[in-house]
N, C-alpha and C positions, 0 to 999 in steps of 0.2 A: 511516178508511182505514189511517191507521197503524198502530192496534191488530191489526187485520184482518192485516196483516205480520208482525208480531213474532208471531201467533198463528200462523201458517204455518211462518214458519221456526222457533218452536220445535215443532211438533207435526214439521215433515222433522228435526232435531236427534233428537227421541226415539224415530222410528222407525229411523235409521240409531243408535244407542245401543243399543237393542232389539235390531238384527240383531248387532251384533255380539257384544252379550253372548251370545247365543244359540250363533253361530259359537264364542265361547272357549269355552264348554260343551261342546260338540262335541270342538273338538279337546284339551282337557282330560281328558277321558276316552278317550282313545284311543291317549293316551302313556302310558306306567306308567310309574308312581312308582319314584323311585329309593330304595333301599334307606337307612333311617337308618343303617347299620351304613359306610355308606361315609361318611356325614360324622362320627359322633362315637363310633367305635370307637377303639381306641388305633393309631395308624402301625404300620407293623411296625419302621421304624429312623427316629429324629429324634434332633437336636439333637447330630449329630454335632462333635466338636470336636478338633482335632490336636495333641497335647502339646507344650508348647514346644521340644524337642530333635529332634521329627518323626519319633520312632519308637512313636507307639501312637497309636491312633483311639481317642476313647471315644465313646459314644452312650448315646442311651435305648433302650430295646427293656422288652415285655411279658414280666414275669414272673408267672404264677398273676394276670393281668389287671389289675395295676399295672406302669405304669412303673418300670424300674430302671435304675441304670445300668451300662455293660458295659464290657469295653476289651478293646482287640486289638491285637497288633502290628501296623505297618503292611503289612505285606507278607504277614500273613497271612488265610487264609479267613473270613467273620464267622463259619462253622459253629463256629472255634476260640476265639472269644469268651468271656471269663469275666465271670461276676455278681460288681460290688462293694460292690453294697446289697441289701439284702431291706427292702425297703419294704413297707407296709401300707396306707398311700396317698399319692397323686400327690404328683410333687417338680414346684416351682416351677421349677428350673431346677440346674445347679451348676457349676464352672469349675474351671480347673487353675492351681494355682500357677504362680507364674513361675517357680520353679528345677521345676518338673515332676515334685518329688516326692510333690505329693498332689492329692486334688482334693477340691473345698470345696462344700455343697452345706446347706441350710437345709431342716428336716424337725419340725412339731410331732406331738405326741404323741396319737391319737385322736380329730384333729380339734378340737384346745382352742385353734389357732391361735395358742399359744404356742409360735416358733418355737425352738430352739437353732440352731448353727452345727454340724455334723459333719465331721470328714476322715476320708477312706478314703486309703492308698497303694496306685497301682497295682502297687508292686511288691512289697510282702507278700505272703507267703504265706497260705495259711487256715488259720486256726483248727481248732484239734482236733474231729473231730464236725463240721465247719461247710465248707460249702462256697461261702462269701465269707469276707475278711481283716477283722481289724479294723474298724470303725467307730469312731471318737474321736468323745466330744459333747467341746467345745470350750469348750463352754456351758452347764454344768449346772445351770441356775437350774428352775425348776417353774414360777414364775409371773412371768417377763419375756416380752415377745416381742420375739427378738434380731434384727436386718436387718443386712447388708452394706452398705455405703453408698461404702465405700472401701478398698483394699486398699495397704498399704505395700509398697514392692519393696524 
């Protein structure tokens, strides 16, 4: 008799399993898929950061489909934003000094994961022919890979 039970209620378990997979089928196909472009395209502005003196925003923003990074005064349009990297691919992250005259951001070469250290000034000028300022490697080794761990004030 007991068998006789447990054989019942698992055969009512696998018909109520059965309906409902069936049901998620159903309504599975009748929602559309949301576009991959919305989870793993680039933002159009992240990782916005405020200079220490409070007069320039910097961010990331897509340049030719890499992240770079930009800056702007604060009170002005982003339309007025200038590029201060040309990068070739994705930056891990980058910060401003504490007296606010540069900003520090780690970049390897071609994907060799050997990183250096680079500063750009937001307040350079560009380069002749060039429409971003300076970039300094800080770091010119080939085969270290240099990390930030800690910054002296």
């Amino acid at each position: 008799m007991k068998s006789l039970i447990y054989l019942l209620a698992f055969s009512c378990l696998f018909t109520v399993n059965l309906n409902s997979q069936t049901k998620l089928n159903q309504t599975a196909t009748s929602v559309p898929l949301i576009d991959r472009s919305i989870f793993f395209d680039n933002p159009e502005i992240s990782d916005g950061k405020l200079s220490p003196d409070g007069k320039y925003i910097s961010f990331m923003k897509s340049y030719n489909g890499i992240l770079n990074i930009w800056i702007k005064k604060f009170d002005e349009p982003f339309e007025k934003a200038r590029r201060l990297t040309n990068l070739e691919r994705p930056l891990a992250g980058y910060f401003w000094t504490d007296d606010g005259k540069h900003i520090i951001y780690a970049k390897d070469k071609g994907g060799n994961e050997n990183y250096n250290i680079y500063s750009v000034s937001p307040s350079a000028g560009n380069l002749a022919g060039q429409d971003i300022p300076e970039n300094r490697n800080l770091t010119p080794f080939d085969d270290a890979r240099i990390e930030i761990f800690l910054v002296s004030k």
